[in-house]
N, C-alpha and C positions, 0 to 999 in steps of 0.2 A: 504494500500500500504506500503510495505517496506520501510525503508529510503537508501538511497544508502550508498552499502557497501565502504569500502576505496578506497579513488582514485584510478585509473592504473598508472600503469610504462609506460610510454612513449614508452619501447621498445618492452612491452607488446605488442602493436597493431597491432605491424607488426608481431609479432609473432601468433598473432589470424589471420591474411589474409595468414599466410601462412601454416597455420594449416586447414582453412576451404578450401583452395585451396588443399590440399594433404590429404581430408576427405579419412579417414579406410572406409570399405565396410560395416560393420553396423556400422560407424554413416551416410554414405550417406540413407542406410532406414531408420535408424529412425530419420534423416531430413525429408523424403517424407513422414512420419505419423505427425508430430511436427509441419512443416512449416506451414506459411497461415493464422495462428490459427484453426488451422484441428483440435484439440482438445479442445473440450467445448470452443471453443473462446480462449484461452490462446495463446499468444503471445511469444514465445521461441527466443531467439537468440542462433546462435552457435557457438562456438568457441570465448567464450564470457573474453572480460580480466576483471578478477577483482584481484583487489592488486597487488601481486606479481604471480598469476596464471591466467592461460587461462582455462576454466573449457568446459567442449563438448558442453554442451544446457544451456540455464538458462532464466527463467521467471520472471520478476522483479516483476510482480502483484503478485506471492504469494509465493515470497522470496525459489523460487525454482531452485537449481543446481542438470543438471541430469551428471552422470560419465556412460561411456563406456569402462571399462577396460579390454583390451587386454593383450595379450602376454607383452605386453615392460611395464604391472606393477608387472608382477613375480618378487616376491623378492624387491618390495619396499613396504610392508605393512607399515613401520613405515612408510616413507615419503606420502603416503597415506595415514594413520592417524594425521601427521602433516597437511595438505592440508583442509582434512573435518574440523580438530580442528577448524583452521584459517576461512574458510568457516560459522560455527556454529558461532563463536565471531561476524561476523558483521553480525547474525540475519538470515542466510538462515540455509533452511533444504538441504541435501545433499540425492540423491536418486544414488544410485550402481547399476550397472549391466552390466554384462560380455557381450563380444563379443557372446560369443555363445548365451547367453541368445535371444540376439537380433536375431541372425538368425536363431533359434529352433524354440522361439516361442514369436514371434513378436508381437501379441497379447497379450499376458500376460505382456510383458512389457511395452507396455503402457497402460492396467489397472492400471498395479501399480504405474506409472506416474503420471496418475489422481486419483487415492486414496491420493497419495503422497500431488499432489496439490489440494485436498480435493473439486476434482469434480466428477460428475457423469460421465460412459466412456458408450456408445451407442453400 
């Protein structure tokens, strides 16, 4: 098990209920693959605050942040690269994948989700 990453921001929290209240249309599907522990048993939360970020998904058993980036990360690659840095420092692995990925081909994305979290995917 992980040890937990840095505390949250207080105003983080609210910011994660209003974030998973105003879920993008692929992260609401790949909530409905994720949720429940619908994959190998792994337990996800979404819209998860850690530190100074709210990250889309994240499984604490195997120190895994998944990203869902849309349109509104055009042209923040450095602050995306700042975010995973920070992410990698307190010990998770960060897994990427685009909007469209999600809704192309939904399957492939979460193979690579349990490759990522180093399970077998059915």
């Amino acid at each position: 098990m992980k040890s937990n990453p840095q505390p949250t921001f207080p105003k983080m929290i609210s910011r994660s209920r209003r974030l998973r209240r105003d879920a993008t249309v692929p992260e609401r599907i790949l909530w409905g693959m994720l949720r429940g522990n619908r994959l190998a048993g792994l337990k996800f939360r979404r819209q998860h605050p850690i530190g100074p970020f709210v990250v889309d998904f994240y499984c604490h058993s195997v120190g895994l942040v998944v990203e869902v980036d849309g349109m509104s990360h055009d042209g923040r690659a450095e602050e995306d690269c700042k975010r995973t840095e920070y992410l990698q420092q307190q010990g998770l692995r960060v897994f990427r994948v685009t909007n469209d990925d999600v809704l192309e081909d939904l399957e492939a994305v979460v193979r690579g989700i349990a490759l990522a979290a180093g399970v077998e995917f059915e």
